[in-house]
Backbone as JSON, one array per atom type, in Angstrom:
{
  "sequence": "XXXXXXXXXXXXXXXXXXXXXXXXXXXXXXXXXXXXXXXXXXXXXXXXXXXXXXXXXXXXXXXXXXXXXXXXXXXXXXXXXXXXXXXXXXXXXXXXXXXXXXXXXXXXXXXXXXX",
  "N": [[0.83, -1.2, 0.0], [0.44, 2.28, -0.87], [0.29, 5.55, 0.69], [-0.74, 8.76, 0.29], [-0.06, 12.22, 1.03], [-1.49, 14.93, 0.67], [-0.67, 18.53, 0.73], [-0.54, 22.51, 1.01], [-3.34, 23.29, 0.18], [-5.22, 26.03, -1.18], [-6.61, 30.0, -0.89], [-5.25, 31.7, -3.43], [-4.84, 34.66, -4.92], [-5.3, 35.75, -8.59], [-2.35, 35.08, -10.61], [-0.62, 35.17, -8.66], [0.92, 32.6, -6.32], [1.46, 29.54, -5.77], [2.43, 26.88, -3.74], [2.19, 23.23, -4.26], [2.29, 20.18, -1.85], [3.29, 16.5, -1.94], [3.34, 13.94, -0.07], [4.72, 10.67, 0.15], [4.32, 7.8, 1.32], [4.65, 4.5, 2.92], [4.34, 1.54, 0.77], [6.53, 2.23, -1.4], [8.79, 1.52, -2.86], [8.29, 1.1, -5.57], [7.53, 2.25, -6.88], [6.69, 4.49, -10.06], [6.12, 6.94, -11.08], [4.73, 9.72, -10.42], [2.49, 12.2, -9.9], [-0.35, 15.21, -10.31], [-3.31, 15.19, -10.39], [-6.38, 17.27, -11.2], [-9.73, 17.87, -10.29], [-12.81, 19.98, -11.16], [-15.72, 21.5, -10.21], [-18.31, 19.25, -11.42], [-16.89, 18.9, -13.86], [-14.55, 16.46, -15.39], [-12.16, 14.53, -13.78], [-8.95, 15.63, -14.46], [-5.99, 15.49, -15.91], [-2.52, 16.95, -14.89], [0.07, 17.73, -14.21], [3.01, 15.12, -14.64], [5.72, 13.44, -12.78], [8.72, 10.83, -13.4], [9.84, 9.16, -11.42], [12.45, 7.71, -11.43], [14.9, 9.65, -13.13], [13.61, 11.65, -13.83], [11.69, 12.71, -15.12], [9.41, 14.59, -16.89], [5.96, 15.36, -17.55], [3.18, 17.87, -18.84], [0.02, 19.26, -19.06], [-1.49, 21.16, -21.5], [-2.78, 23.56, -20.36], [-1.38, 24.18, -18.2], [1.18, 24.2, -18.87], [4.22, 26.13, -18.74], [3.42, 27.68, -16.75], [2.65, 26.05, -14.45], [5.12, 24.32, -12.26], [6.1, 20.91, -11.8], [8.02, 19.13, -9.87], [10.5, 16.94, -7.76], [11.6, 15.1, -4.73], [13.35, 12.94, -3.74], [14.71, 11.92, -1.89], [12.54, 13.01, 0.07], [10.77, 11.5, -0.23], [8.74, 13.2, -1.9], [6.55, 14.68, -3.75], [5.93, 17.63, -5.76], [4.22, 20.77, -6.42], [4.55, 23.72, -8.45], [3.1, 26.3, -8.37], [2.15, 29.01, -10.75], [1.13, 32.61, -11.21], [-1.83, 31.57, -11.52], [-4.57, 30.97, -12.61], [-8.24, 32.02, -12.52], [-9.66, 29.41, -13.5], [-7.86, 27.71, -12.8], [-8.93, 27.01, -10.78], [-9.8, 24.05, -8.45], [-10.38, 20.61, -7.18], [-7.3, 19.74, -5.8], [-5.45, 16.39, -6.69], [-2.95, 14.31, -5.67], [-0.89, 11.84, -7.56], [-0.01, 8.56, -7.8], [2.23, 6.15, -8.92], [2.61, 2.45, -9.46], [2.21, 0.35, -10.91], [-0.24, -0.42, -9.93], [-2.78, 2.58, -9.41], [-2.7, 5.35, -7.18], [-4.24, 7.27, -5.02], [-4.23, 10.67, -3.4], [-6.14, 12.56, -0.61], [-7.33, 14.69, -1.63], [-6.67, 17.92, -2.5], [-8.21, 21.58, -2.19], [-7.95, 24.3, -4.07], [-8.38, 27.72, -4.67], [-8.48, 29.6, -6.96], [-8.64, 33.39, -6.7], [-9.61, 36.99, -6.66]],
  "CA": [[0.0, 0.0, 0.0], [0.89, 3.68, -0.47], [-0.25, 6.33, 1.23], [-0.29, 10.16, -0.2], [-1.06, 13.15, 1.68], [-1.55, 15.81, -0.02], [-0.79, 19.72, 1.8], [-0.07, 23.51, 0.37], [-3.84, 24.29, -0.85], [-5.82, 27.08, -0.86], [-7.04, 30.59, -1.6], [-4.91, 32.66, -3.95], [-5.18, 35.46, -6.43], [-4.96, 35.34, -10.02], [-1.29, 35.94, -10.74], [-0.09, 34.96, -7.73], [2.28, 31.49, -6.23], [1.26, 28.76, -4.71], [3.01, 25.34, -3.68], [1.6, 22.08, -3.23], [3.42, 19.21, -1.63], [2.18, 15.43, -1.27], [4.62, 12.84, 0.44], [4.48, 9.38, -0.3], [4.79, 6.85, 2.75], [4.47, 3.44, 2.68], [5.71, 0.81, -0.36], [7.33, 3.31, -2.2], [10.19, 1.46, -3.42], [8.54, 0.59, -6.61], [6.61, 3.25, -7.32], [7.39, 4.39, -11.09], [5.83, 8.16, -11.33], [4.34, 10.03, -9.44], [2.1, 13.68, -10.37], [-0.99, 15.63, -9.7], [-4.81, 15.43, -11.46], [-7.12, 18.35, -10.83], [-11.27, 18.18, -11.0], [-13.54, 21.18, -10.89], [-17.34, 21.1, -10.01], [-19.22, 19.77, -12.99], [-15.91, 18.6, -15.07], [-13.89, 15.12, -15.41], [-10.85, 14.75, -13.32], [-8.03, 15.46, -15.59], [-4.25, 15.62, -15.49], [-1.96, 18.27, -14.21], [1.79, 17.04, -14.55], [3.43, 13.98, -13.95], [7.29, 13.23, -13.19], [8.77, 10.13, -13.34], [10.75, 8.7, -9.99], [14.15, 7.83, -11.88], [15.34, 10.39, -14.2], [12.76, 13.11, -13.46], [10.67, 12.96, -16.88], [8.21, 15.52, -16.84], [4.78, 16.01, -18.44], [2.11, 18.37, -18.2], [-1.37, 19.5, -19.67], [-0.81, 21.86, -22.14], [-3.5, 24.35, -20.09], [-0.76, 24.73, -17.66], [2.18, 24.65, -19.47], [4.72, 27.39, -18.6], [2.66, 28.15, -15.53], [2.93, 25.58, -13.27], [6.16, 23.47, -12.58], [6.41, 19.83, -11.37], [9.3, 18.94, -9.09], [10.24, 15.83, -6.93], [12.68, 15.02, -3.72], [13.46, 11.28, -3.97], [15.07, 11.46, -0.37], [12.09, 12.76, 1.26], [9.66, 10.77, -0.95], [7.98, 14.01, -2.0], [6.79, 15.25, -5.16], [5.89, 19.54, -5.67], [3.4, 21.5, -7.58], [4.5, 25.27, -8.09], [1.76, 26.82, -8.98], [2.93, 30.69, -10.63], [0.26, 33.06, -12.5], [-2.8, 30.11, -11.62], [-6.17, 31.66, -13.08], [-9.61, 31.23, -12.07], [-9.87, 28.37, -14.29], [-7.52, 26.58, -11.87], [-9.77, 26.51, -9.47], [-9.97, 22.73, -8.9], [-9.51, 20.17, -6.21], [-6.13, 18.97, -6.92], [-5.09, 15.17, -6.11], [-1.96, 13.76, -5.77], [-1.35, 10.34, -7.78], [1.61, 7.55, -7.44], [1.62, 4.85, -9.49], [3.61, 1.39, -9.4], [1.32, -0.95, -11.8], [-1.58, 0.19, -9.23], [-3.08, 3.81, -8.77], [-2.47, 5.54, -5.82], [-4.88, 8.86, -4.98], [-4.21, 11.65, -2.04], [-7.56, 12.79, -0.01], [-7.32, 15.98, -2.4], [-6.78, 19.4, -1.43], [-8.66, 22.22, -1.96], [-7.57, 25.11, -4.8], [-9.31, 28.71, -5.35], [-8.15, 31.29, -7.63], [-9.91, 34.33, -6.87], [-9.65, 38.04, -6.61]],
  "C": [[0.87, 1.24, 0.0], [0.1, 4.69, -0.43], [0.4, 7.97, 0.68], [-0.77, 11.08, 0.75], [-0.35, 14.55, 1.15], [-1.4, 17.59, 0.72], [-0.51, 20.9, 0.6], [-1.5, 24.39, -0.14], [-4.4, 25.68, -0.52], [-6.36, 28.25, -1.22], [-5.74, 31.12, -2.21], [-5.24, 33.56, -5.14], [-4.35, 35.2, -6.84], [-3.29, 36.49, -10.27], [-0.27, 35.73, -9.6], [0.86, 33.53, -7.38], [1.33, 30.41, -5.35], [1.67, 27.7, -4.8], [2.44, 24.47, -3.11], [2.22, 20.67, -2.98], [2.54, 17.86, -1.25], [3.45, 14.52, -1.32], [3.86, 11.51, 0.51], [4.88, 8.5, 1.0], [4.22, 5.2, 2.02], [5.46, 2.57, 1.7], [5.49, 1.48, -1.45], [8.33, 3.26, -2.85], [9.88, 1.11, -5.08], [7.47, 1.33, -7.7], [8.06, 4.24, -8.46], [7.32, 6.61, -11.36], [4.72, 9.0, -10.59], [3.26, 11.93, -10.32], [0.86, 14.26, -9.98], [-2.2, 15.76, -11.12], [-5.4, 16.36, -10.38], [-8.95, 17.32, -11.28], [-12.16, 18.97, -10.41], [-14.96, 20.77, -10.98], [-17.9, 21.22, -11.88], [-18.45, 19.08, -13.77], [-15.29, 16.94, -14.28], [-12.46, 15.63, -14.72], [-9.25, 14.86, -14.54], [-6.19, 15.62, -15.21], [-3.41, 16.89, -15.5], [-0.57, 18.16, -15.12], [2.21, 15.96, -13.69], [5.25, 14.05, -14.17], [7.38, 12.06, -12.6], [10.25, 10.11, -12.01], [12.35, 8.84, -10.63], [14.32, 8.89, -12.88], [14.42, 11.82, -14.45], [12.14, 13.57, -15.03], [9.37, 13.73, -16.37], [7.0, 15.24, -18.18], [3.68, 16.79, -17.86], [1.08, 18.79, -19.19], [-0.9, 20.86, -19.9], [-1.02, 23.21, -21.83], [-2.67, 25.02, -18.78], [0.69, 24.74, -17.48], [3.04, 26.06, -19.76], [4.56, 28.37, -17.28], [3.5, 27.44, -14.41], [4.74, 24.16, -13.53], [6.27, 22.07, -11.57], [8.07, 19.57, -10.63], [9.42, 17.57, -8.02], [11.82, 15.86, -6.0], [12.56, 13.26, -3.62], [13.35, 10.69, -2.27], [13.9, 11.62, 0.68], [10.41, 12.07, 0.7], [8.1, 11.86, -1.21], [7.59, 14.89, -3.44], [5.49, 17.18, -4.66], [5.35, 19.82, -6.84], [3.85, 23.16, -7.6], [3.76, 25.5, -9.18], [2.0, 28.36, -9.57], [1.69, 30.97, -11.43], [-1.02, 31.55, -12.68], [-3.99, 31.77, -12.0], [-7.04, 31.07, -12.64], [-9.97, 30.01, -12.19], [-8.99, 27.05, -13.88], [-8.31, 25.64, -11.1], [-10.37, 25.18, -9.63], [-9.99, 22.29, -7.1], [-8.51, 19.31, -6.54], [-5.62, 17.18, -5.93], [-3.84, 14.23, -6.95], [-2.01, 12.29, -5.93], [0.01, 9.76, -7.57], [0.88, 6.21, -8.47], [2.56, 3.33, -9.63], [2.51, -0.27, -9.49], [-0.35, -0.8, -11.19], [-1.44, 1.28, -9.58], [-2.68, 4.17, -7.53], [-3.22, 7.25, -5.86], [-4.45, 9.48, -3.33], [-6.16, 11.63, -1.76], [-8.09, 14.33, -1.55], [-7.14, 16.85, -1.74], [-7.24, 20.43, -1.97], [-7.86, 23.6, -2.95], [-8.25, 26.45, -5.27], [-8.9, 29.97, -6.05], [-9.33, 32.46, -7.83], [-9.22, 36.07, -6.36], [-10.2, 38.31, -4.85]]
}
């Protein structure tokens, strides 16, 4: 089993920073990639950015491309959302995934871009 927990969310304005951090516990040794899906009231959960455990392969959705940046700490089994310039259209609840042939979801946390 692995366990995510997801921290960092919250309100900010448009234009503004925000970091979100979700640490991985548990069996973690074989866990391949790791990244963050968003879903907003009403819409399908969709994908954020993902980076991969060895070699730090990035991808992200092309809607927040340039924006936001994916990042990971191996040692403290933690992967990082920086969030820069998020728009309304963020506004989501975002959930941290892990994957190692299973899924693995956080509780979600909580995202509001607003004025």
């Amino acid at each position: 089993q692995v366990q995510l927990v997801e921290s960092g969310g919250g309100l900010v304005q448009p234009g503004g920073s925000l970091r979100l951090s979700c640490a991985a516990s548990g069996s973690i040794f074989s866990i391949y990639v790791m990244g963050w899906y968003r879903q907003a009231p009403g819409k399908q959960r969709e994908l954020v950015a993902t980076i991969t455990r060895a070699g730090g392969i990035t991808n992200y959705a092309d809607s927040v491309k340039g924006r936001f940046t994916i990042s990971r700490d191996n040692a403290k089994n933690t992967v990082y959302l920086q969030m820069n310039s998020p728009k309304p259209e963020d506004t989501a609840v975002y959930y941290c995934y892990a994957a190692r042939g299973i899924d693995y979801w956080g509780q979600g946390t909580q995202v509001t871009v607003s004025s």
